[in-house]
C-alpha positions in Angstrom: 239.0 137.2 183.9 238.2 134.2 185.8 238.7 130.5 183.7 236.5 128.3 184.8 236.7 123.5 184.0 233.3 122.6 184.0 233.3 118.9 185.2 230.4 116.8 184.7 229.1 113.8 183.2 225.8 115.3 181.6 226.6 116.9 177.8 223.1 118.9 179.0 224.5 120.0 182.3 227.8 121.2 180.5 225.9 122.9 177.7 223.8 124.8 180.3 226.8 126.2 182.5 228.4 127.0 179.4 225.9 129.1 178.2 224.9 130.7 180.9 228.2 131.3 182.0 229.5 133.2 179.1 227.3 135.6 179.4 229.7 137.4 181.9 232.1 139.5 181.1 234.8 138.2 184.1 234.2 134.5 183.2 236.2 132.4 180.6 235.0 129.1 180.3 238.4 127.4 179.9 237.1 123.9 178.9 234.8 120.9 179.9 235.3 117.8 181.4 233.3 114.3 181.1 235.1 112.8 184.1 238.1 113.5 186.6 240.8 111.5 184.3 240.2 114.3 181.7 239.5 116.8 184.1 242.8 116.2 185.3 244.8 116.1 181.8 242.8 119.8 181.4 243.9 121.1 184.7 247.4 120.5 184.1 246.9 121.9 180.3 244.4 125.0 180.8 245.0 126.2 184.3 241.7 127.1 185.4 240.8 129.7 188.2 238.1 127.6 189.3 236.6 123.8 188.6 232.5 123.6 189.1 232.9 119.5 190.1 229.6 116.9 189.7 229.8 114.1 192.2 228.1 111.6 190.7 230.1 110.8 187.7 231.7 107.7 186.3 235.1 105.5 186.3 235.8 108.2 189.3 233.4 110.0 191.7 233.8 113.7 192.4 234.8 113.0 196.3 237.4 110.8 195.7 238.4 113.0 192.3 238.9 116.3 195.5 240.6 114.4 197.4 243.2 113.8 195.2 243.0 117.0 193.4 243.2 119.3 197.3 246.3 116.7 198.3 248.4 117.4 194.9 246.7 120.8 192.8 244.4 122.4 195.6 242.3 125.1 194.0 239.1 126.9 194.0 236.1 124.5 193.7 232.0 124.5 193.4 230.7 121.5 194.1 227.0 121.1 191.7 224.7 118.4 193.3 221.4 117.4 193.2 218.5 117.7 195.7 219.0 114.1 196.9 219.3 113.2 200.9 222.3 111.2 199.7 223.7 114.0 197.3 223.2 116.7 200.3 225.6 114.5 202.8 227.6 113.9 200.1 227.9 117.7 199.2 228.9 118.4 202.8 231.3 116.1 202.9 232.9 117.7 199.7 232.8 120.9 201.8 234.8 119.4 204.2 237.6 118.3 202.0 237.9 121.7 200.7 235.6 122.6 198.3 234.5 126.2 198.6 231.0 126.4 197.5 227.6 124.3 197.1 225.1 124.7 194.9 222.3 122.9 193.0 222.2 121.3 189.8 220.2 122.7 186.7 217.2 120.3 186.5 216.3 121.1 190.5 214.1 122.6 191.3 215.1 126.5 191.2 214.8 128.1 187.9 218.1 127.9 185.5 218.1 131.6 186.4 218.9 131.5 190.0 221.0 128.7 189.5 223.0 131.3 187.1 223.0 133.9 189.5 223.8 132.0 192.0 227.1 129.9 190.5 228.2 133.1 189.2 228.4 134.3 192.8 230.2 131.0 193.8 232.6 131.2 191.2 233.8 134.7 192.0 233.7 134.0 195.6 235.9 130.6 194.8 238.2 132.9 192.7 239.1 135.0 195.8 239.0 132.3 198.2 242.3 131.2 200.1 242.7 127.8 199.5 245.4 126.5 202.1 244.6 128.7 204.5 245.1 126.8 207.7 242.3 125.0 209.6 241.4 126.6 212.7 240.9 125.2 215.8 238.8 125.9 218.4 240.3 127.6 221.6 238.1 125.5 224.1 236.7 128.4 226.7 238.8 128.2 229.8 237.5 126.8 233.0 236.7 129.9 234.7 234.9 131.2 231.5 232.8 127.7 231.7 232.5 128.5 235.3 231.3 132.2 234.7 229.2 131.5 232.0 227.5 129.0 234.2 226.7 131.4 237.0 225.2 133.7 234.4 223.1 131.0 233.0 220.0 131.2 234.9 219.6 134.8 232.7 220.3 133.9 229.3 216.8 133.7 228.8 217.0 137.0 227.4 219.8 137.0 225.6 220.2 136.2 221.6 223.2 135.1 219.6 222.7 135.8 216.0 225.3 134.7 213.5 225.3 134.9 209.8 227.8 133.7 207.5 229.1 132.4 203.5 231.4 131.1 201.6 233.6 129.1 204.1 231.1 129.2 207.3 230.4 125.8 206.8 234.0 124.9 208.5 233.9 128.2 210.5 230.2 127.7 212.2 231.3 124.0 213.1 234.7 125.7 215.0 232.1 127.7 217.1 229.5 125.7 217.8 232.2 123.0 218.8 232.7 125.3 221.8 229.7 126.9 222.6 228.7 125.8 226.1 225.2 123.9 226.7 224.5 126.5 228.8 224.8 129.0 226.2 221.8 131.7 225.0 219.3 130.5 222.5 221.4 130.8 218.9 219.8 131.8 215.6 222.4 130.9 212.5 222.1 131.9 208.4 224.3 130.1 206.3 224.2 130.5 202.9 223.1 127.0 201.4 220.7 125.6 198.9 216.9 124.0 200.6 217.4 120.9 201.6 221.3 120.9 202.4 220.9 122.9 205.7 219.0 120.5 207.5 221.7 117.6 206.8 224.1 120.5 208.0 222.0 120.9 211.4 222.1 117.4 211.6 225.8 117.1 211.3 226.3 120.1 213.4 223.8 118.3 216.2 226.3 115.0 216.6 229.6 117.6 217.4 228.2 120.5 219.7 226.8 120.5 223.0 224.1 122.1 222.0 220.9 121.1 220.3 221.4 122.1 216.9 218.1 121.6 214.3 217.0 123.3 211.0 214.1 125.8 212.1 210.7 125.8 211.8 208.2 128.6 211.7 207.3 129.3 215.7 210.3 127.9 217.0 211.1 129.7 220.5 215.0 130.4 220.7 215.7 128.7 224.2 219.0 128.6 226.4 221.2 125.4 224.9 219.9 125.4 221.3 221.0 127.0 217.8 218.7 127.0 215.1 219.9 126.9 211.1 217.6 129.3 209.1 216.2 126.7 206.1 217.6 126.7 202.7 215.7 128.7 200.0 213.6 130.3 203.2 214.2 134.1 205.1 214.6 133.1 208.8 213.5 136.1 211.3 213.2 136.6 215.1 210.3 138.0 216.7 209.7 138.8 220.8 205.9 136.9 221.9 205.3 137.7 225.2 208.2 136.6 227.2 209.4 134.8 224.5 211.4 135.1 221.2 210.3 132.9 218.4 211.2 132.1 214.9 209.4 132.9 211.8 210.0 131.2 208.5 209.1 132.6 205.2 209.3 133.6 202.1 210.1 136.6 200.3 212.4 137.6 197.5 216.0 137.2 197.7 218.2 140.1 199.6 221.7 140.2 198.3 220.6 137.6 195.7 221.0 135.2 199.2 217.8 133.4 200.9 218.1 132.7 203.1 219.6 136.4 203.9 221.7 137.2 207.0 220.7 141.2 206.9 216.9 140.0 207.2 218.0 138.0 210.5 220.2 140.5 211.7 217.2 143.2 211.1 214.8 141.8 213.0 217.0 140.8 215.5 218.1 144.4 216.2 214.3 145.3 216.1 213.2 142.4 218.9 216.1 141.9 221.1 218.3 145.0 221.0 221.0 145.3 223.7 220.3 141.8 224.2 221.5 139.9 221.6 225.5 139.8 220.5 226.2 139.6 216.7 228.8 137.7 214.8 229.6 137.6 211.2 231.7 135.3 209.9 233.3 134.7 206.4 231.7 134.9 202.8 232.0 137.1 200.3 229.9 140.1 199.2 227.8 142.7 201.8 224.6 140.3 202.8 224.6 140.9 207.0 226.8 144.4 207.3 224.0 146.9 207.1 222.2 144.5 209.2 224.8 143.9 212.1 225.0 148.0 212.1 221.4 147.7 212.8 222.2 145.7 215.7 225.1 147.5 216.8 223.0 150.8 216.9 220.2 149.1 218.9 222.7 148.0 221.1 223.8 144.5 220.6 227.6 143.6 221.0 228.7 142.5 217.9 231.8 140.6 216.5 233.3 140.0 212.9 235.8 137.2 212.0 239.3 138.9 211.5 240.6 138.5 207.4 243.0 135.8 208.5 241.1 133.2 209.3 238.6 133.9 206.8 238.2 131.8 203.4 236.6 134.9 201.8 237.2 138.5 204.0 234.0 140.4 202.0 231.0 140.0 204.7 233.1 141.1 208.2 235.1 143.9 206.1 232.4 145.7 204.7 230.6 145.7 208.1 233.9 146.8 209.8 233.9 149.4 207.2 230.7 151.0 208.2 231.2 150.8 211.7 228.8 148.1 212.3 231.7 146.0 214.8 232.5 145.9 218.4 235.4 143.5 217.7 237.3 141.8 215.6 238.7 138.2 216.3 240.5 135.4 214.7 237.6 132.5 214.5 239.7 131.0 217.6 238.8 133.4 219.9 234.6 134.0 218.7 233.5 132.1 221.7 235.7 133.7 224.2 234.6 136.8 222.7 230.8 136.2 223.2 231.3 134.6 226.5 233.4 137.7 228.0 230.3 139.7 226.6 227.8 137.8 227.8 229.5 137.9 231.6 228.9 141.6 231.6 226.3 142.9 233.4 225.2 144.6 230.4 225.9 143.2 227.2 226.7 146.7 226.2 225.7 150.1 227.3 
């Protein structure tokens, strides 16, 4: 049974998680909160499993209320915010100082169904989550893997990295992209997020990497130096035009209760760019992107899955190393090295 502090300022907001959330049989609602001060007298009292945290709340926002909660009681927590520009950089930012999931309020606009569906699937992912897990760094590639990868550059036109990740790939897509070279093949990326948050993410993704990093838009062509962040609330796929690969955007209902859906990528991935693309799953929990990186390795592609260490949440990479859908498994560390030694091969597999 998971026991679940809902924090928020809204008696209407409160009432709707609690309802919805006792429907499930492995949820407890252990209490509610109108701000952190009481949130915190509840903690100490109740012991939840998990804290769904508002930010915009009063005598205390929910940022500086994580903070202090991740630097004294660090646990599982699902950050609810609204649609806003402002509430989207602010929900990042929560996601950076350790909260484990974002989602979107009730009142947005997605139906209270999917929002239920949805937080139910955060909170069980936050349940199984590893908390102080350390932060991974980024190996930076060496200077004869820049150097390699820069002699090969001039056929990457071809090539297609497709990555697809969950409940922690926030912090883990940052690491990799942190390293990527500029010179690297055009990237296509799913991370689980609600409409609206990922292009803030792109955005914050664009000012660290050396690569262009922007949200997608249908009939983008995947181009040597860029990654592309599939759109909240949107299925992201890749098709060949000519000598080109381009995006399409559309909709479509959810696949593993997830759109935008990393096995939809992955899919038409392996359909258009076979041998020629490499594949990497990263954390999150559940199975979205396993059958679809098997697709990929069967058509060819090389394809890598984060190892359970440096994963928040192990359930994505082991149920595709489970069906024999990876090439290699690597600590998040060593993903670049990995796709840089596979992209220096003549082939990027036989």
């Amino acid at each position: 049974m998971i026991k679940v502090l809902i924090v928020d300022d809204s008696a209407v907001v409160r009432k709707i998680l609690t309802d919805e959330l006792s429907k499930y049989r492995d949820i407890e609602i252990a209490g509610t909160a109108v701000d952190p001060y009481v949130a915190r007298d509840k903690i100490f009292k109740l012991k939840p499993d998990v804290i769904t945290l508002d930010l915009e709340m009063p005598r205390m926002d929910g940022l500086s209320f994580l903070v202090k909660l991740m630097k004294y009681y660090p646990m599982p927590v699902v950050v609810l915010s609204s649609l806003a520009p402002k509430n989207s950089e602010n929900a990042l930012k929560a996601l950076e100082l350790g909260a484990v999931e974002v989602l979107c309020k009730p009142g947005s606009a997605y139906s209270t169904l999917n929002i239920s569906r949805n937080l139910v699937n955060a909170i069980r992912s936050a349940a199984s989550a590893r908390i102080n897990f350390e932060r991974i760094q980024p190996a930076a590639p060496t200077t004869h893997e820049r150097e390699s990868l820069k002699n090969i550059s001039l056929n990457t036109t071809n090539k297609v990295i497709a990555i697809g990740a969950s409940t922690g790939g926030t912090k883990a897509i940052e690491v990799l992209l942190q390293t990527m070279p500029v010179t690297s093949p055009g990237t296509v990326i799913v991370q689980h997020m609600p409409e609206h948050f990922t292009k803030t993410f792109a955005r914050r993704l664009n000012e660290i990497s050396q690569m262009e990093v922007r949200e997608a838009v249908d009939e983008d062509h995947v181009v040597p130096g860029a990654a592309l962040i599939a759109p909240g609330n949107k299925h992201m796929l890749l098709y060949r035009s000519g000598a080109n690969y381009v995006i399409r955007i559309k909709d479509g209902p959810p696949v593993h209760y997830q759109r935008p859906s990393v096995d939809v990528l992955f899919r038409s991935v392996a359909r258009h760019a076979g041998k020629n693309a490499i594949g990497v799953l990263l954390t999150g929990m559940g199975t979205d992107g396993a059958k679809g990186l098997l697709a990929m390795n069967r058509s060819g592609a090389y394809t890598i899955a984060q190892d359970e260490a440096s994963c928040v949440v192990f359930g994505m990479p082991r149920e595709a190393i489970k069906i024999g859908a990876v090439d290699e498994v690597l600590p998040l560390s060593q993903v670049t090295q990995g796709i840089i030694k596979a992209l220096k091969k003549p082939e990027i597999k036989k």
